[in-house]
N, C-alpha and C positions, 0 to 999 in steps of 0.2 A: 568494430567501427573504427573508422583512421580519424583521431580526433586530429590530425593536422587538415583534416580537406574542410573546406570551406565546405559550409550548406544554406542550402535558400533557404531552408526552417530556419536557420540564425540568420536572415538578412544579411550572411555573405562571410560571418563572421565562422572562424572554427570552431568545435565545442570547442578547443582549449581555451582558446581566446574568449568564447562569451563564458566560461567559468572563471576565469580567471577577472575580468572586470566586471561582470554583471551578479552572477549569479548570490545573493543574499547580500545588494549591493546596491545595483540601481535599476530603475526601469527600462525597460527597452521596446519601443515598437516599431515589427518588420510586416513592411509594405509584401503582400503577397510569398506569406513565408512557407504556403501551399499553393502553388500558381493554377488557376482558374479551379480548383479546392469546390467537387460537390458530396457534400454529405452520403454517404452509405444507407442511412437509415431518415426517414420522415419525419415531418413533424406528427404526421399520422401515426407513425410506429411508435411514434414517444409516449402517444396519449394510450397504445396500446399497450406498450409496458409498464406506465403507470396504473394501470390495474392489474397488476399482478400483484398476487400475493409477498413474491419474493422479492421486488422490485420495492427498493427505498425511492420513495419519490413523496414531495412536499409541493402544495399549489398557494402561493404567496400573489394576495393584494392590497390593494386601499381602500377603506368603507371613509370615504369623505379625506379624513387626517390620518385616518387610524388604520395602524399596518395588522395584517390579518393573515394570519396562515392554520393550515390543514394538514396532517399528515396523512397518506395515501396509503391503503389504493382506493383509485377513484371508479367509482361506476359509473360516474360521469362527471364531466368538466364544464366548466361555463364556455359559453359561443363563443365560433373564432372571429364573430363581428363587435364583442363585449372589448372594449379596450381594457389596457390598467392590471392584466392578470399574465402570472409567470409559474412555469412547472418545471419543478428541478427533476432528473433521474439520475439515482446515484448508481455507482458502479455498474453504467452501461457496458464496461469493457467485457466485463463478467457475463455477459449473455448476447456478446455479438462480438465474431473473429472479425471483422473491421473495425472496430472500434479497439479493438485490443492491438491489433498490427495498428493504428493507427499511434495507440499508446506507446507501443514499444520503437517507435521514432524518435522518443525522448530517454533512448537507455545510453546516451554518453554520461550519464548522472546514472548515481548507483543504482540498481534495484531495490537495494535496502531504504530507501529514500522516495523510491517512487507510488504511488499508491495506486489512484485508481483516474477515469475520466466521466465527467458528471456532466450531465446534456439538459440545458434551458430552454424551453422555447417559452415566446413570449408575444403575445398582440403590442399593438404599439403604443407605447408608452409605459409599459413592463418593464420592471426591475424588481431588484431585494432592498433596494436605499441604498441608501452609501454607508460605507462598512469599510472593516478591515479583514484580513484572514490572518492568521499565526503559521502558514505557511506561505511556501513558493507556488505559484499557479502561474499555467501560461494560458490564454484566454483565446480560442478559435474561431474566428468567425466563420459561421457555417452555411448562415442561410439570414438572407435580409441584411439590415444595416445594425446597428448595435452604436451608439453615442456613450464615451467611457472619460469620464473626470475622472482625474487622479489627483493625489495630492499626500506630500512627503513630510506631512505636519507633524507636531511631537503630540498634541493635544489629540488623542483618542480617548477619552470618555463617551460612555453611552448615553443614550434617555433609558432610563429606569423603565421599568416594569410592560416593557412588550416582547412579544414572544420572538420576536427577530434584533439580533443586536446592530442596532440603528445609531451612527453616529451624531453626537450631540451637537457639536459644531462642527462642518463639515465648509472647509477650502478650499475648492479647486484652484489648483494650480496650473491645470494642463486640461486639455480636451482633442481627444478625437473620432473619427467617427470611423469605422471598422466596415469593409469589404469583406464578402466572403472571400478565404482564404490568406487575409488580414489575419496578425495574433499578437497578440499583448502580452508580456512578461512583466510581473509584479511580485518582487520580496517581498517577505513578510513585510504586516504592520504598516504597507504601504495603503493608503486611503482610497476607496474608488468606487465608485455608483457607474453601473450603467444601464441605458435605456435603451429597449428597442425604438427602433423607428419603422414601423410596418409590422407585418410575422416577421419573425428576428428565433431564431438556433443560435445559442453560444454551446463551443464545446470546452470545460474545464480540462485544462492535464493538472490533477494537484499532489502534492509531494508531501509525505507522511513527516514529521515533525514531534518525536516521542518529547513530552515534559526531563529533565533530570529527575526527578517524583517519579516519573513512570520507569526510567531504566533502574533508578535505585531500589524500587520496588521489586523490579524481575529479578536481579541480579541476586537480592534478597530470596525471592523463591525460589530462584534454579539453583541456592544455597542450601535452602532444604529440604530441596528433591534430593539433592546430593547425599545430604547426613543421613534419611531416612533412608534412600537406597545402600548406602555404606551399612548402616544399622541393620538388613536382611527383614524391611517389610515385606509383610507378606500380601502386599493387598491388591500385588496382578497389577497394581499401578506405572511401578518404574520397569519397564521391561529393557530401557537401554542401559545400559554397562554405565554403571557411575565411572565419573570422572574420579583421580586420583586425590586423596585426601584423607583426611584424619577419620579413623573408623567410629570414634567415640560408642564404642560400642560398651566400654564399663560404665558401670552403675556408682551414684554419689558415695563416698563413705567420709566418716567421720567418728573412726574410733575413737575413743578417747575425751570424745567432746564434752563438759563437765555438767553437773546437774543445773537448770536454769530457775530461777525465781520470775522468768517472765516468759510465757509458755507463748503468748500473742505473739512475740516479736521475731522479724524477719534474721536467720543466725547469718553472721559474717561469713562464716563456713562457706552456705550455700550460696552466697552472692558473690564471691569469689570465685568458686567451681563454674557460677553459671561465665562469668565473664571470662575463666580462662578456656571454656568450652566454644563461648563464641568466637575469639581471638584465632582457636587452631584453624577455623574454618579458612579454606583459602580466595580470597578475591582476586583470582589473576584471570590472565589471558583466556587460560581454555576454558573456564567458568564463564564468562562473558562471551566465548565463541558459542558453545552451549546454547546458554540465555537467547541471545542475537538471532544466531542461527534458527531454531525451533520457534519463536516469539516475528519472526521478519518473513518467515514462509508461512505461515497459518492463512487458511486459505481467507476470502473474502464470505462474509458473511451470506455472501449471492452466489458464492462459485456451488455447482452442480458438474457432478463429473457423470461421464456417462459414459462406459467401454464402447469400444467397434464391436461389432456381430462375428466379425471374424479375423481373430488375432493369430500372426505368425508362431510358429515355435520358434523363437529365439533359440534356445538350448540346442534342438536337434536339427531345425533346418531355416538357418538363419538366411532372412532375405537380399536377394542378389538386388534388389530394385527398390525408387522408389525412397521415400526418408522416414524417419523416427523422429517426429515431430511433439515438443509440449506443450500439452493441453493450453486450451487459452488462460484457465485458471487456474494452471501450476505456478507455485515459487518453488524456484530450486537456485541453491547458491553455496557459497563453498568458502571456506576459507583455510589455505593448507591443507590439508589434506583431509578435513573435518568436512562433511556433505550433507547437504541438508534439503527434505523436500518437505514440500504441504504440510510443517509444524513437527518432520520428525526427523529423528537422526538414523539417517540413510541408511547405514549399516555396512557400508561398501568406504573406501576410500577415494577421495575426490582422483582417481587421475586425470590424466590429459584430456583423453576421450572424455569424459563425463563434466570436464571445467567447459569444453568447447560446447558442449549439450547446454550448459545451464549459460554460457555465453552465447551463444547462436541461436540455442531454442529446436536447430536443428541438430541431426545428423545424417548424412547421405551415406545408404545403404548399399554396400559395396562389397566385394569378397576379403580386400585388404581392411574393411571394419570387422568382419567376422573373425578376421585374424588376426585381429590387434585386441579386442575383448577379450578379457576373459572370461571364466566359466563364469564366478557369479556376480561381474558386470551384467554377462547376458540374464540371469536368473532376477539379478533387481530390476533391468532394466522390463521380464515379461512380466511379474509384478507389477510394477507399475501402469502395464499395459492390460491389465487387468484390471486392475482399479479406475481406468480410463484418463487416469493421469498423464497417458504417454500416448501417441497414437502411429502408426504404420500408414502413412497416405503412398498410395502405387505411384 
């Protein structure tokens, strides 16, 4: 993607330029950011994947004052002539290749950052309250009208004790009403309620948001995945090649240590040994490439892979025609030459051809690709097309 070109997704603006002044910064709404913008999928298809088993979806309304929600799946839903009622679907991208080309319209921001797109419909006068999110979301209007207060207060506090986090005092600052193909950009912590006005489709794009609690944690276990694979478990767990590092593989000793009169008590010995055990461990780069890497491709809790019927031989008769295309819910991403798919480490090294793969999504199948592969590029790459990770469209 040339982030110098202007696009009508940013109301005109470059990505570099709407990253540069908006993005975890300020609001922005782009009149017609999909021009005449109709949905791929129904309101009827919504209500059909929220009965599904594998399909996260929650049905949110008001009994009087009082906010009320359901987790799904639904075997049925209340009427589409029932006002006041709203049905979320999460990770739509994950089981519809429109919805995911539609997501991957938002890859000038990183993959590692980008998550998933979560599809509302709603009767009129439907919403969740006004709220805030701890992430970036850009807001689509899909179908119907949609009424959006915002507001960039300090005071977020909740009302206690309902099952939807409901802002206690809530300012609007700003109001608009949303056309389809209308979208809204909202940083985090930014305030905002909105209402259908009629059947009303909002389509979410939201952007993952790890805690420091949650990276210090990983970083933490891809620490002792590492000392356990260094140490020769045997337990069929670490199958990838540990990362370089201290083997700690001797055992405590403490020759010499004198007879004690206090047998309960923790010995200095051993709390020394343990701290200068934990210290050798190393918290650098490729430790954190690791972590990142395998932890930012895991698939989505919805992704389903499912091979072609009939897959090329890569190895012996690679295809003149036609692309190598991945799956809607593959992550694959790279960093130097570190490669990373669907939560594992690739095993191959990131070259050009396969940074273009995880950057394109494509590759166009040519004789000059057959001859730029090598042996066990092509080898990961039938692998994966095996696993249905990968696919061959003619």
């Amino acid at each position: 993607m040339n982030i110098d070109q202007p696009l009508a997704l940013l109301g005109g603006l470059t990505p570099k330029a709407f990253m540069r002044h908006h993005w975890q910064r300020k609001p922005l709404l782009i009149r017609q950011a999909i021009p005449g913008y109709r949905p791929t999928l129904s309101i009827a298809d919504i209500k059909q994947l929220a009965k599904r088993d594998e399909v996260e979806s929650r049905l949110i309304w008001r009994d009087g004052q009082a906010w009320k929600m359901k987790k799904g799946p639904f075997s049925r839903l209340p009427p589409a002539r029932q006002p006041g009622w709203t049905l979320l679907a999460q990770s739509v991208d994950a089981h519809d290749d429109a919805t995911a080309r539609l997501l991957h319209q938002f890859r000038f921001i990183s993959d590692a950052r980008l998550d998933d797109a979560m599809i509302s419909i709603a009767t009129d006068g439907g919403g969740v309250g006004p709220h805030f999110d701890s992430y970036d979301v850009f807001l689509l209007q899909a179908h119907g009208q949609r009424k959006w207060r915002i507001s960039c207060q300090d005071d977020l506090s909740l009302e206690p004790g309902l099952p939807l986090k409901i802002l206690r005092d809530f300012r609007p600052e700003e109001e608009y009403v949303l056309e389809p193909g209308d979208m809204l950009y909202l940083p985090p912590h930014v305030a905002h309620d909105g209402i259908a006005q009629g059947d009303c489709m909002t389509i979410s794009i939201g952007f993952r948001a790890p805690t420091m609690a949650a990276l210090a944690r990983g970083m933490l276990d891809a620490a002792g995945d590492q000392v356990m694979a260094r140490i020769g478990d045997d337990s069929g767990l670490y199958a990838t090649p540990p990362l370089p590092g201290p083997a700690l593989a001797g055992v405590f000793k403490d020759a010499g240590a004198p007879a004690t009169e206090a047998p309960a008590a923790l010995p200095d010995t051993l709390i020394q040994a343990s701290l200068r055990a934990a210290h050798s461990v190393r918290f650098d780069e490729p430790l954190a490439t690791r972590f990142l890497g395998q932890w930012l491709t895991e698939p989505s809790a919805a992704a389903w892979f499912e091979p072609q019927d009939e897959q090329p031989d890569l190895a012996n008769a690679f295809p003149r025609h036609g692309i190598l295309e991945l799956d809607r819910c593959t992550r694959l991403m790279y960093r130097g030459r570190a490669l990373f798919i669907n939560g594992e480490v690739a095993g191959i090294p990131a070259s050009a051809l396969l940074r273009r793969l995880a950057d394109e999504r494509v590759l166009p199948c040519t004789a000059a690709l057959d001859k730029r592969l090598a042996q066990g590029e092509k080898q990961a790459l039938a692998g994966w097309l095996a696993e249905g990770w990968l696919h061959h469209r003619p």
